[in-house]
C-alpha positions as CSV (number, residue, x, y, z in Angstrom):
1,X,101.5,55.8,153.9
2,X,100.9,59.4,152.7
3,X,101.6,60.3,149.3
4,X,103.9,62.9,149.4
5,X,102.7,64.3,146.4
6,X,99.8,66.0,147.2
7,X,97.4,68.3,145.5
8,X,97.1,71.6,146.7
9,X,93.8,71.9,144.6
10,X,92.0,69.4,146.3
11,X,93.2,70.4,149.5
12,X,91.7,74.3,148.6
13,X,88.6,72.9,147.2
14,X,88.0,70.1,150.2
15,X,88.6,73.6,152.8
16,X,86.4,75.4,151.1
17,X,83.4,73.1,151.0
18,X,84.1,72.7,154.7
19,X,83.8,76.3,154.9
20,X,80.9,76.5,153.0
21,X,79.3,73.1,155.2
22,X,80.1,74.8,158.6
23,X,78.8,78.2,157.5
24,X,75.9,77.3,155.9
25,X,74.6,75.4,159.1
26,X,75.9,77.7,161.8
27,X,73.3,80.2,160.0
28,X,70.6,77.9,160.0
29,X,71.3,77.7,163.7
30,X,70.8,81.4,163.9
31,X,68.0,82.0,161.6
32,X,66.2,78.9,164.1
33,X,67.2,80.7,167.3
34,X,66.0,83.7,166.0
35,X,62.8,82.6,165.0
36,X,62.6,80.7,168.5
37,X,63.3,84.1,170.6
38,X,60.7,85.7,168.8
39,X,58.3,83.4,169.2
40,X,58.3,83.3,172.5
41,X,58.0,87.1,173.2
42,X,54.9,86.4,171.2
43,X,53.7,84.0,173.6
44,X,54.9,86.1,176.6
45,X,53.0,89.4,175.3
46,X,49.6,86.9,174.7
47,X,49.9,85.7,178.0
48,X,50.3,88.8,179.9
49,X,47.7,90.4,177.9
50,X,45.1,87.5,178.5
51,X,46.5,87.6,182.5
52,X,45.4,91.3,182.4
53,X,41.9,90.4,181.3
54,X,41.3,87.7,183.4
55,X,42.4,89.8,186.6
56,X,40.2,93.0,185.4
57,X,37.3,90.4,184.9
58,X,37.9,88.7,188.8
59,X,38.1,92.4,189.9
60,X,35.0,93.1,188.3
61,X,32.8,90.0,189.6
């Protein structure tokens, strides 16, 4: 079935673009966690800030 013949360049070259495949999308994954976490300490830092005001202002009334 196999050839026994086989080229070690294609076998280098097919590794490598696996390599370069796996690496390329395991730091997309990053960079789009990343941007995730940060937007939502954003939205947590809004939020308690607009909490604040809305409790000084029912304090106030």
């Amino acid at each position: 079935m196999w050839r026994k013949n086989s080229r070690p360049g294609f076998t280098i070259i097919d590794s490598l673009i696996g390599l370069t495949i796996i690496c390329t999308f395991s730091l997309f994954y990053i960079q789009t966690i990343h941007q995730m976490n940060n937007k939502i300490d954003s939205s947590e830092r809004i939020m308690i800030s607009e909490r604040d005001k809305y409790e000084a202002e029912i304090i106030d009334e």
